[in-house]
ROVODO-912627 format. One record per residue (C-alpha): y, x, z. Coordinates in steps of 0.2 Angstrom, whole numbers, padded with zeros to 4 digits, always signed. Each point is the difference from the previous one (the first is absolute). Layout:
N
YXZ...
# end
This chain:
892
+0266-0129+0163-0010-0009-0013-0003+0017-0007-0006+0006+0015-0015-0013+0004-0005-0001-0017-0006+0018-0001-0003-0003+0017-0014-0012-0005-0007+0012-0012-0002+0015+0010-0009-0007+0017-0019+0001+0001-0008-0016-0005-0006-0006+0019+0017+0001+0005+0010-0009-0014-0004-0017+0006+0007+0004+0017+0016+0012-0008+0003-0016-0012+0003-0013+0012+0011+0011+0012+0010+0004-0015+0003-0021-0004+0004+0000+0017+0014+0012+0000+0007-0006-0017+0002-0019+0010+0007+0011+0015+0013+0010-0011+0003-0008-0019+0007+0013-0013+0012-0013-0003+0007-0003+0017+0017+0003+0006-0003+0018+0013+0003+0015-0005-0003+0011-0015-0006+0014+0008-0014-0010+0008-0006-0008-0016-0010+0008-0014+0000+0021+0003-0003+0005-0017-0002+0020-0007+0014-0001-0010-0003-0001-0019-0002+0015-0009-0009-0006-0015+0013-0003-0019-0001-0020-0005+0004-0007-0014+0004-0018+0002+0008-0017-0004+0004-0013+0009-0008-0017-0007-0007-0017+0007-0018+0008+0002-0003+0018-0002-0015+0010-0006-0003+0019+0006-0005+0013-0010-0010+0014+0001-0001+0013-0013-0003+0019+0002+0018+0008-0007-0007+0014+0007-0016+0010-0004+0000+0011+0018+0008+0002+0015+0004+0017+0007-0009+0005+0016+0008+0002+0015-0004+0008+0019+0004-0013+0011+0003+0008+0017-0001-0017+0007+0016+0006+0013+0014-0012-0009+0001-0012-0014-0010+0003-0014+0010+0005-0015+0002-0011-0017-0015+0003-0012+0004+0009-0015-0009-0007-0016+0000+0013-0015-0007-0002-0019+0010-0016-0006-0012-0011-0009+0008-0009-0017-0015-0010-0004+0001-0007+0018+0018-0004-0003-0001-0007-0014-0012-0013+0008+0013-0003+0015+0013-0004-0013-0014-0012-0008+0002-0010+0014+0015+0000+0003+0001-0008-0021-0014-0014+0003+0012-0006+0015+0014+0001-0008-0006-0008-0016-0007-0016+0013+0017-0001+0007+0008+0000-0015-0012-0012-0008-0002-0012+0012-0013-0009-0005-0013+0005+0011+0011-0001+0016+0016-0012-0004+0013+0004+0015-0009+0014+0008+0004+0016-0001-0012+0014+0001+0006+0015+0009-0012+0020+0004-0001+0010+0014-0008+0016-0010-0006+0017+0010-0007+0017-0006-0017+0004+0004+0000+0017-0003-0016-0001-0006-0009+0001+0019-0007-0011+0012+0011+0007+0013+0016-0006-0008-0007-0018-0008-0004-0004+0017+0017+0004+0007+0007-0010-0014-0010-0015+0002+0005+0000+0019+0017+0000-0007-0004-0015-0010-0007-0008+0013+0012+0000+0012+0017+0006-0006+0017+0006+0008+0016-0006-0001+0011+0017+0006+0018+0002+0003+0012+0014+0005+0015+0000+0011+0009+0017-0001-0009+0016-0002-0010+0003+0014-0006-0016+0002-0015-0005+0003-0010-0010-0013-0007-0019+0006-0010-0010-0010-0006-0017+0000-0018-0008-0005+0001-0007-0018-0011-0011-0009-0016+0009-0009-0002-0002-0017-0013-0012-0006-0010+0010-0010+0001+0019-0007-0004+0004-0018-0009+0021+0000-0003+0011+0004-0007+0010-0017-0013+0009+0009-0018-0006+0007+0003+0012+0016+0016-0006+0004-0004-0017-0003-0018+0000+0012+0013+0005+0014+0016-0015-0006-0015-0012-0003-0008+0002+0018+0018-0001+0007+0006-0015-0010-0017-0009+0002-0001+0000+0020+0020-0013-0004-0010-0009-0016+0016+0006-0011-0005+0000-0019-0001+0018-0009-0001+0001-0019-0002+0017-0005+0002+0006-0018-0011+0015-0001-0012+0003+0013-0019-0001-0006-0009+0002+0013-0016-0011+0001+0001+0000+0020+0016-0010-0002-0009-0014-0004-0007-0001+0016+0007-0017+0005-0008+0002+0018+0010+0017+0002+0015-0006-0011+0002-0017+0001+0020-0002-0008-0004+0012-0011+0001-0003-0020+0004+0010-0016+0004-0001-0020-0011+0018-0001-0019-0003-0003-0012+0006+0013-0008+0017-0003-0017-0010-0001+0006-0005-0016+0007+0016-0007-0016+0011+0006-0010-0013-0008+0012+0001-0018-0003+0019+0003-0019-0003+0006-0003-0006-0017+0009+0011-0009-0008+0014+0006-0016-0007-0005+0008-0008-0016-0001+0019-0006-0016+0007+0007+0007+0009+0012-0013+0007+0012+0010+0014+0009+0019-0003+0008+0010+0008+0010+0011-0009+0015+0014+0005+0007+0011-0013+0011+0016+0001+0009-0001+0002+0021+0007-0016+0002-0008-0018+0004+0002-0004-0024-0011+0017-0002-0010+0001+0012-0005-0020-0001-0002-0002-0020-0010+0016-0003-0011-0003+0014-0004-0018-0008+0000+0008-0018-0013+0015+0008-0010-0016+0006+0000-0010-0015-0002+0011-0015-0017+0007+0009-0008-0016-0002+0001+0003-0017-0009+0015+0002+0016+0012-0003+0004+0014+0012+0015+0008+0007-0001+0018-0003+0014+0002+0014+0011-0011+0010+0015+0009+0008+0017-0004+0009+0017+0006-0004+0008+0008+0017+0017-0010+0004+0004+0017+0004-0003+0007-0015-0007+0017+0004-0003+0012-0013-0018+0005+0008-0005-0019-0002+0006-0005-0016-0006+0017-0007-0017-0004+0006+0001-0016-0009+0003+0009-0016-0017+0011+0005-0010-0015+0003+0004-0008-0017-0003+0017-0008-0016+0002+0007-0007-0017+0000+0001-0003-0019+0006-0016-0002+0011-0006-0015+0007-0017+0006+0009+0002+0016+0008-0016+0010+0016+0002+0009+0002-0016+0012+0016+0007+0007+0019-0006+0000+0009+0010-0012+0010+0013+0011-0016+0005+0007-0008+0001-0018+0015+0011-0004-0007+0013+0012-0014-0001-0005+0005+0004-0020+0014+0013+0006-0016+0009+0007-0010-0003-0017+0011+0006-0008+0005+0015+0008-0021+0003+0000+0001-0001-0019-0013-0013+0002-0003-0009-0016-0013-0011-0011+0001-0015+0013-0002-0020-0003+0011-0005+0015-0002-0020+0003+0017-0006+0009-0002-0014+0014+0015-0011-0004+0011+0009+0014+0006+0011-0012-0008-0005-0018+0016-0002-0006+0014+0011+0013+0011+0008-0010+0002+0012+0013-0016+0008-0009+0001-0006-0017+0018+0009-0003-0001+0018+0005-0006+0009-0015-0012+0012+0013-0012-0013+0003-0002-0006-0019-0014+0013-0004-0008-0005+0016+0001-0021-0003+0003-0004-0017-0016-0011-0002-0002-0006+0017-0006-0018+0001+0001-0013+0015+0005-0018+0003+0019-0007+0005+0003-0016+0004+0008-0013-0014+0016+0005-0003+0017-0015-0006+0015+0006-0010+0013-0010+0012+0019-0004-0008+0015+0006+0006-0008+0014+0013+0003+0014-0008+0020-0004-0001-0002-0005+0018-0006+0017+0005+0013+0009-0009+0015-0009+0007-0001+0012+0016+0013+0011+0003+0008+0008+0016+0017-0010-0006-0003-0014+0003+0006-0015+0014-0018+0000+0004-0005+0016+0001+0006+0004+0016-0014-0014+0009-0015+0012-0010-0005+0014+0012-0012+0004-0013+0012+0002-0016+0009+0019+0003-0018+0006+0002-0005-0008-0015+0015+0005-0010+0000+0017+0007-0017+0003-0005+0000-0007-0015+0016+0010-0005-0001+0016+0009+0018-0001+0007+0007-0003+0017+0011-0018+0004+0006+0008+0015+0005+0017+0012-0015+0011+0003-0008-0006+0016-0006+0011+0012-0017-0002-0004+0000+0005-0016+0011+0016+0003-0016+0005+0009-0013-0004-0013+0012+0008-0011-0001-0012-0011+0016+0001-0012+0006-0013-0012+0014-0004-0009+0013-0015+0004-0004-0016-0013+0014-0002-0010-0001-0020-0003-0006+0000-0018-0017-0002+0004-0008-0013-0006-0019-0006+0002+0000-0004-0022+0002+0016-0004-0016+0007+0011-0020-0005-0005-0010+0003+0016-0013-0011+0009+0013-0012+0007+0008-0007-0017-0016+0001-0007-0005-0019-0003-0014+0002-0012-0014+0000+0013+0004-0014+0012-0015-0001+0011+0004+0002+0014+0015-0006+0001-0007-0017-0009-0010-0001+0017+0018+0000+0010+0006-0013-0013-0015-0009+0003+0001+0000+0019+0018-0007+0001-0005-0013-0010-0016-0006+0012+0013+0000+0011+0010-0010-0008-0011-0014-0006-0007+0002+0020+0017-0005+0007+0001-0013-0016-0016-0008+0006+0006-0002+0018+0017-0005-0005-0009-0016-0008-0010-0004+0012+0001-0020+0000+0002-0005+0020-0018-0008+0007-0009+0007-0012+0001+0019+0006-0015+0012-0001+0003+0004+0022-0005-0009+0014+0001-0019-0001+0007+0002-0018+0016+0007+0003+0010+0010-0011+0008+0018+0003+0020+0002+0007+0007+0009-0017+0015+0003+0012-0012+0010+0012-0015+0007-0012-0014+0005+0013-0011+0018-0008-0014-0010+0004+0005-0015-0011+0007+0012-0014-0017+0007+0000-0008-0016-0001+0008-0005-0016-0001+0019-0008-0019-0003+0002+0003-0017-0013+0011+0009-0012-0006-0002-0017+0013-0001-0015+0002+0008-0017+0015+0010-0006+0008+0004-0012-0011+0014-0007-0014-0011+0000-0009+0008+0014-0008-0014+0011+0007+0007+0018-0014-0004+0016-0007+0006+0017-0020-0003+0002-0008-0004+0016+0002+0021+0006+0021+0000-0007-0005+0009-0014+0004-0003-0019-0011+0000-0016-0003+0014-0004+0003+0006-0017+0003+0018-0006+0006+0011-0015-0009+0015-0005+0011+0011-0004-0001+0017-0010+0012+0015+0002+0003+0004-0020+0013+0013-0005+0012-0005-0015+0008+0009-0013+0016+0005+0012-0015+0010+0014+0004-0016+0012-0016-0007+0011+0001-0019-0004-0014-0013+0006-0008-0009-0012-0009-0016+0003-0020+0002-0006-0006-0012+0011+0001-0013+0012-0012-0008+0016+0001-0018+0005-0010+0001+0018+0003-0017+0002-0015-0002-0015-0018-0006+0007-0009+0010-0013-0003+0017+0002+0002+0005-0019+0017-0009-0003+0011+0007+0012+0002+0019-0006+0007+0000-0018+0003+0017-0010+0009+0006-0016-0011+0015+0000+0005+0006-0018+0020+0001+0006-0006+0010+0015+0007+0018+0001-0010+0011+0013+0005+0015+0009+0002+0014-0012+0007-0011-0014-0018-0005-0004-0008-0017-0008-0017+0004+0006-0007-0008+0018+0000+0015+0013-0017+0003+0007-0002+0002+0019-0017+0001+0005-0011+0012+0014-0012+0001-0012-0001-0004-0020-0010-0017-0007-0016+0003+0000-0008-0004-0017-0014-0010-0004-0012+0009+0000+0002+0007+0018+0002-0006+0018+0011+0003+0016-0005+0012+0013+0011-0002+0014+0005+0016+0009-0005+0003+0017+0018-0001+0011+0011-0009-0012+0007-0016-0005-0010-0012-0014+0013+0004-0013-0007+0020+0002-0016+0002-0011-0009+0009-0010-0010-0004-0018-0018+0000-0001-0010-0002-0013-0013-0012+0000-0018+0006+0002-0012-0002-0015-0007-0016-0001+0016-0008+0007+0016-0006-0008+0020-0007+0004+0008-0009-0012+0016-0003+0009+0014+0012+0007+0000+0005+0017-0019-0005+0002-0004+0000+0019-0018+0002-0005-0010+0004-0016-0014-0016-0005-0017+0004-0001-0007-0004-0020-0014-0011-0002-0016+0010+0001-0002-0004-0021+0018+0008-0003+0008+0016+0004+0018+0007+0002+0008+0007-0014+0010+0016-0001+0016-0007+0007-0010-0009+0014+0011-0015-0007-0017-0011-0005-0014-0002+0001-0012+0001-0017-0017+0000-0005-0012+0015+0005-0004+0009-0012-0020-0006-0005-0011+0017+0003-0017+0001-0009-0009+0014-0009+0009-0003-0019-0005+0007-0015+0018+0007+0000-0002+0009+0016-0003+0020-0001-0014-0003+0009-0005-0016-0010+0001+0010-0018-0011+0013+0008-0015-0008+0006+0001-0011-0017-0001+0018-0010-0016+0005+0014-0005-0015-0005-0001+0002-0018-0002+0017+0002-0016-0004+0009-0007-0013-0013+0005+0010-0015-0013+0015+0008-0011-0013+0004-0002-0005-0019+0002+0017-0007-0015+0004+0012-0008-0017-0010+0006+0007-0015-0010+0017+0003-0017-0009+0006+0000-0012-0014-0001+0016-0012-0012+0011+0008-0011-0015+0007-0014+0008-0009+0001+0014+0009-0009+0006+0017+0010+0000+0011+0007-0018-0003-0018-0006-0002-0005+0008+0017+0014-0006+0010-0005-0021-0005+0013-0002-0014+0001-0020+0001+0003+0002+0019+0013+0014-0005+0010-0012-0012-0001-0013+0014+0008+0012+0013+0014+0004-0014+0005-0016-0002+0000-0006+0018+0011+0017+0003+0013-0007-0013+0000-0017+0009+0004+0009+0013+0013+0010-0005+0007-0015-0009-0001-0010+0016+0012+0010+0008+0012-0006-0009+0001-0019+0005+0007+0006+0017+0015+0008-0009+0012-0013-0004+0006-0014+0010-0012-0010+0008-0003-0018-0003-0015-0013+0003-0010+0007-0015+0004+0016+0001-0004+0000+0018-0021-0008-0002-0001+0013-0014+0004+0016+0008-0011-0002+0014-0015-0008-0010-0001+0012-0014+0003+0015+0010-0015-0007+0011-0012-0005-0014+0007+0016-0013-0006+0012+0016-0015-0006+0005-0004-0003-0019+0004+0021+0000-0011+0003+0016-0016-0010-0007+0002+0009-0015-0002+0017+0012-0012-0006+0010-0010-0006-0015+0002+0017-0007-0008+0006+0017-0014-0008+0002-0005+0004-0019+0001+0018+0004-0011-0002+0016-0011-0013-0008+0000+0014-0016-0007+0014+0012-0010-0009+0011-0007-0007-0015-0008+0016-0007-0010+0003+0019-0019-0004-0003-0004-0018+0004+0017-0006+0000+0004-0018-0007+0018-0003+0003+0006+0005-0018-0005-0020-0005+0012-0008+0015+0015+0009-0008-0001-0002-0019+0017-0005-0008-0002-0019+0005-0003+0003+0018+0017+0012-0001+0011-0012-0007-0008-0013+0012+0007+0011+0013+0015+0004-0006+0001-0020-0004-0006-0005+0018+0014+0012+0010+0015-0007-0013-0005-0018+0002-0001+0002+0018+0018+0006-0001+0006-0011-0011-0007-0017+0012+0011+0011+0015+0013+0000-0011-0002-0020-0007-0002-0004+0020+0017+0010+0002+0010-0009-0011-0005-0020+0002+0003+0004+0020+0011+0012+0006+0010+0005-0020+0012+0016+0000+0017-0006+0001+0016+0006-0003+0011+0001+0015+0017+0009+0004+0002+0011+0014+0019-0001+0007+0003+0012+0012+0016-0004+0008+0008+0020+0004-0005+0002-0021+0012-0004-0014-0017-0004-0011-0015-0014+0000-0017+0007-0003-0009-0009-0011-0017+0002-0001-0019-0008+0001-0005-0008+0016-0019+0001-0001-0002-0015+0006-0015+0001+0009-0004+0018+0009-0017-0003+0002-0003-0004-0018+0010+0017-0005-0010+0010+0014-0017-0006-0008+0005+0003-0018+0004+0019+0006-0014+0000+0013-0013-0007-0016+0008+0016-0010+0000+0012+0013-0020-0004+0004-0003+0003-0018+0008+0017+0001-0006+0006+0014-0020-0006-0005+0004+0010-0017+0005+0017+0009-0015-0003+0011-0010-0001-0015+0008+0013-0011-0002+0013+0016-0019-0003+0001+0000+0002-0019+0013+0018+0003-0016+0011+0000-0009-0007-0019-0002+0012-0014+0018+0004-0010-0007-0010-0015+0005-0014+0013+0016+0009+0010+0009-0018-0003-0005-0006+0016+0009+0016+0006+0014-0005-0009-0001-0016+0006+0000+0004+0018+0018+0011-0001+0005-0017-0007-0004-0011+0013+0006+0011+0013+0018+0002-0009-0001-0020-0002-0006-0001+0018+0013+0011+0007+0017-0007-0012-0006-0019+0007-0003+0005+0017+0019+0010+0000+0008-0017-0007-0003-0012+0014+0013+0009+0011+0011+0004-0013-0001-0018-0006+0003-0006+0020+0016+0010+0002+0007+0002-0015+0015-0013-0001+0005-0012-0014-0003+0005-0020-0006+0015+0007-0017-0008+0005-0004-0004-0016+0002+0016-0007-0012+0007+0012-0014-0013-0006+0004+0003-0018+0001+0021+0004-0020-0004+0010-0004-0010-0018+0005+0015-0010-0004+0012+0010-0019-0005+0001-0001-0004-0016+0005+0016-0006-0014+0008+0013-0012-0010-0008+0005+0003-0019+0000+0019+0006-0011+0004+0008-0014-0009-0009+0006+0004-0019+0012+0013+0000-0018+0013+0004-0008-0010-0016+0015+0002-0012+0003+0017+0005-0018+0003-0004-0001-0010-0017+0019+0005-0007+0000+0020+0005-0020+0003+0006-0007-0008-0015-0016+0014+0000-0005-0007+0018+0000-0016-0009-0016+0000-0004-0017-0007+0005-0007+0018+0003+0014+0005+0011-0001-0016+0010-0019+0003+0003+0002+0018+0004+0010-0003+0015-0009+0004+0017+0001-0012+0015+0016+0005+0010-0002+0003+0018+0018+0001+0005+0010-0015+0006
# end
């Protein structure tokens, strides 16, 4: 009857349980379970199908624990009772922790110093490792039968018993969300030992519900951080389909993004393990290229998921184990998956080496008084030995299943599995530990002093009668430390410290998979940096390799380039672009490359940023050593032209053609060939005033030189006409007057140039370039436009000149000379100004020093080169009679 309201209570809909509550106190006051009537019209129970192993005792704990890893399916026709469940796959891990229990209590009564006079007795069920049956047997727990038969067709009666007053399990987080929902709605305690799952911390959802396993917050945090302790940027999940996968690789999909890592794929492991599905896990993995692969699972699931690996040939995997199965044996023994997980790194809880355990687990055998109370014994032993301890049933002459009879001689010290194995207690250090809140719960209620109680008006609680309420109460206030020094407590959620082992899966010498501490995480530290610790240089990674795997989308971009993202994939996925001229990155994985100062330029590697190159027209240049050599080239004819006047001055034709005026002109053409060469070089204050003046005062000096030349020759002729008086305005003081009145004029231009507007140095930094042009501002425009407007009026007054002189007698053809002069000089000077506008940089300068020469040269042709000719390889014509003997031209 108890039974019967209680899940009666948890099954009707929420706005009719106040009304179904009350009716069902009133009919507990109408008909007591304890009253006198009838059997058959008290508590109607299903019978009890489910194998218990118990012990009587003055309060009694139950126990949950998957013995079991399935249950066989079954078609229910739903016409008649359904049949027994059938649980396959024993589980000697699982067991082992069952029989952990069963020590710690034993070892308390035994003791007796935590619970003088009181002896602790277990109700313990298996799980079968689904939710199904851990409901089932905490129903079992909760309201338990007393059955008795009389003959052999009677009929089985039972009686409401008390509950038990708090249930330690189950293992898993599934089954425990559906015993905690269950056990919560009648406020009785639940310790589990091994389920993870951070939604069971949910105190609004579970409120009587605690646990000596750390939250999966904490253990996706420990592997958060290891995931980012390496430099992982590209992992793999893959989670069980069940409430600890699912959960823990959600939050550990969540949490390692924020730090900017990505999942290359998150799959699920089918319960029903499908061949099509698990292959196509193996496909994704191939496909995606990740390294470092997470497996959030528990570990019979994660043994399908390796058989498949292993049948795919797939190798060359980090796998990271959550601590469901960092350390099961069930995969670290079989010699098929050591290729596959030898290296494998993930975190296990804190593990105790506890005296007298392993002797207590091998005491079991089917011989003894006691074996016939453990339902669970003759599977163990039968599984563990491979024999039979009884006839063959009927069930498994069907399977076909055939073994041999034991023969009595078995004993558990002479087999090595998983369940005699005491060298990794972790788990089963979470049973130990539970027992122990337990006990040092009941402790704490047991010395309660009377009035001065933690309960209403300070009252203490009955020890004779513990109420699950009260029990929970003082669980919540358990804090002692035992004897492995481990501080034992519940924080405000039921959960404990967390503090895990990182453990490394290291072959030996004898080709056995043993875990190696390399590490531990204290998630109970505030800072960040303290709570993952590594041994990195005792670390074996997969493939038996000491260097740190690499699992990236996309490689580490150097300096020297930045990330461009591709279009439809995660942030992880990039490519590497160098940085554009001009632009540098001095750090890895560069999201954008920095602009240099507009003084400094990238270098090669676009790492940093250095000084541009300084670009002027330099005596070392190509272009520099050949306008020096047209240069010198140019003054070296001028003075061999000097050379040759000076010796034949006595003759005609250097008398005719004004010889004083000719030397003037030769030395202001070597001026200006020589000038050219203060624009080559690199420019400075000085430098810079003396290009531009002595290129103006050396040209105009030239030009008044010419146009003194000219106006000799017309004053010459005109002075031979009758009446004409001109000849005594333009005697050799009025010429150098002229010449001296056009040069000073220049040079005042010049003077007014430099104390106003000086030329300057100044660099030119154009930010594309990976140079500064340094060259001479002019300082003033104006001034530099007059200077080669003043010049340019000169010339263009001589050729006006020259032309009306073009038609004088040959003894006078200089003026003709003189015109092809001008028009050469005319025509460079009037091509440089948009040369010099558009040419860019050094280049500029070449194009006013190419005008310099280039006129220059005109003028030392045109007007000496005839003469020379004549005087060097025509001497006969150089006489006065041949001069006199030439007719007027009338051509040109």
């Amino acid at each position: 009857m108890k039974l019967f309201w209680m899940v009666s209570v948890v099954v009707i809909p929420t706005k009719r349980r106040t009304r179904f509550v009350f009716l069902s106190f009133v009919l507990n006051l109408l008909f007591p379970c304890n009253s006198s009537q009838d059997l058959s019209l008290q508590c109607q129970m299903i019978p009890n199908t489910m194998p218990v192993l118990e012990k009587k005792g003055d309060i009694i704990l139950g126990g949950l624990f998957s013995l079991h890893d399935m249950v066989e399916e079954q078609s229910l026709p739903f016409t008649s009772q359904p049949p027994k469940s059938k649980c396959t796959r024993f589980n000697f891990r699982t067991f082992r922790w069952m029989q952990t229990m069963i020590f710690a209590i034993e070892e308390i009564n035994k003791e007796e110093k935590l619970l003088p006079n009181v002896t602790v007795g277990y109700k313990i069920y298996d799980s079968c490792s689904t939710p199904h049956q851990a409901l089932k047997a905490a129903m079992e727990l909760m309201g338990g039968e007393k059955s008795s038969e009389v003959g052999e067709k009677s009929q089985r009666s039972s009686t409401c018993n008390e509950s038990v007053p708090l249930v330690i399990g189950d293992g898993g987080s599934t089954q425990s969300l559906v015993v905690a929902r269950f056990l919560g709605v009648f406020t009785v305690p639940q310790i589990s030992y091994f389920s993870s799952c951070a939604c069971l911390s949910d105190k609004k959802q579970f409120p009587a519900f605690l646990r000596t396993m750390p939250s999966d917050f904490f253990q996706v945090d420990a592997l958060v951080q290891l995931v980012k302790h390496f430099g992982w940027t590209w992992v793999g999940v893959i989670a069980g389909d069940d409430a600890y996968g699912r959960g823990g690789a959600n939050i550990f999909a969540n949490e390692v993004t924020k730090l900017g890592v990505c999942v290359a794929f998150h799959r699920i492991i089918p319960k029903n393990r499908q061949q099509a599905e698990i292959s196509s896990i193996i496909s994704v993995i191939r496909l995606s290229g990740a390294k470092v692969i997470l497996v959030f699972a528990v570990e019979h699931d994660a043994a399908t998921l390796f058989d498949e690996v292993q049948r795919s040939e797939l190798t060359g995997i980090q796998w990271l184990a959550s601590e469901a199965w960092s350390t099961a044996s069930v995969l670290s023994t079989p010699e098929k998956y050591h290729h596959i997980l030898q290296g494998t790194v993930g975190f296990a809880i804190q593990q105790a080496s506890i005296p007298g355990l392993r002797d207590f687990l091998l005491r079991l055998n089917p011989s003894r008084s006691d074996a016939r109370t453990d339902p669970f014994l003759v599977s163990f032993w039968e599984e563990v030995f491979h024999c039979t301890l009884g006839a063959q049933t009927e069930s498994r002459e069907k399977e076909g299943e055939s073994k041999p009879p034991c023969s009595g001689e078995e004993d558990l010290g002479n087999v090595t599995n998983i369940y005699s194995d005491v060298s990794q207690l972790r788990i089963s250090y979470n049973v130990y530990k539970a027992v122990y809140a337990v006990a040092y719960a009941l402790k704490a209620m047991k010395s309660c002093v009377k009035g001065e109680g933690p309960f209403f008006q300070r009252s203490c609680a009955d020890p004779d009668v513990i109420q699950p309420w009260q029990l929970l109460h003082y669980l919540k206030q358990v804090r002692y430390l035992n004897s492995f020094a481990s501080e034992i407590k519940f924080d405000e959620n039921g959960d404990p410290a967390a503090m895990y082992d990182l453990v490394n899966w290291q072959m030996n010498p004898n080709g056995e998979l043993k875990f190696i501490n390399i590490g531990k995480f204290d998630g109970m530290t505030g800072d960040v940096k303290q709570k993952l610790y590594i041994h990195e240089d005792i670390i074996l990674w997969n493939g038996n390799r000491t260097r740190v795997p690499s699992s990236v989308c996309s490689t580490i971009c150097p300096p020297g380039t930045r990330k461009a993202m591709r279009p439809n994939f995660p942030v992880c996925c990039y490519d590497c672009v160098a940085c554009t001229a001009g632009k540098i990155s001095n750090l890895s994985d560069a999201i954008e490359c920095a602009q240099c100062p507009p003084e400094f330029w990238s270098n090669a590697e676009r790492t940093t940023c250095i000084p541009k190159r300084v670009e002027f027209l330099s005596f070392r240049d190509t272009m520099g050593i050949t306008l020096v050599a047209i240069s010198f080239i140019g003054s070296f004819s001028t003075c061999i032209v000097v050379l040759i006047f000076f010796c034949k001055r006595t003759t005609p034709i250097v008398k005719a053609n004004n010889s004083a005026l000719s030397f003037l002109l030769l030395f202001s053409l070597t001026l200006c060939f020589l000038c050219s060469l203060t624009f080559i070089g690199q420019p400075s204050k000085w430098s810079c005033m003396l290009r531009h003046t002595a290129f103006g005062i050396s040209f105009v000096l030239c030009i008044s030189c010419v146009l003194g030349k000219t106006l000799v020759v017309l004053v010459a002729f005109n002075a031979k006409l009758p009446g004409s008086n001109v000849i005594k305005w333009f005697g050799p003081s009025q010429q150098k007057a002229i010449i001296a009145i056009c040069t000073i004029t220049q040079v005042l231009i010049c003077t007014v140039w430099l104390l106003v507007a000086p030329p300057a140095p100044r660099q030119l930094m154009p930010r594309e370039e990976d140079f500064i042009i340094l060259l001479c501002d002019e300082g003033s425009y104006i001034a530099f436009a007059l200077v080669l407007s003043y010049i340019g009026l000169l010339a263009v007054l001589c050729l006006l000149l020259a032309f009306l002189a073009r038609k004088l007698p040959d003894s006078f053809n200089e003026a003709r000379l003189i015109t092809f002069s001008m028009l050469i000089f005319c025509a460079v000077w009037i091509a440089f100004i948009p040369a010099y506008i558009s040419s860019p940089g050094k280049y500029a300068t070449v194009t006013e020093v190419f005008a310099i020469l280039a006129s220059s040269y005109g003028l030392l042709g045109c007007i000496f080169a005839p003469k020379c000719y004549m005087i060097l390889l025509r001497p006969e014509k150089n006489t006065r009679k041949h001069l006199m003997s030439k007719a007027p031209s009338g051509k040109f």
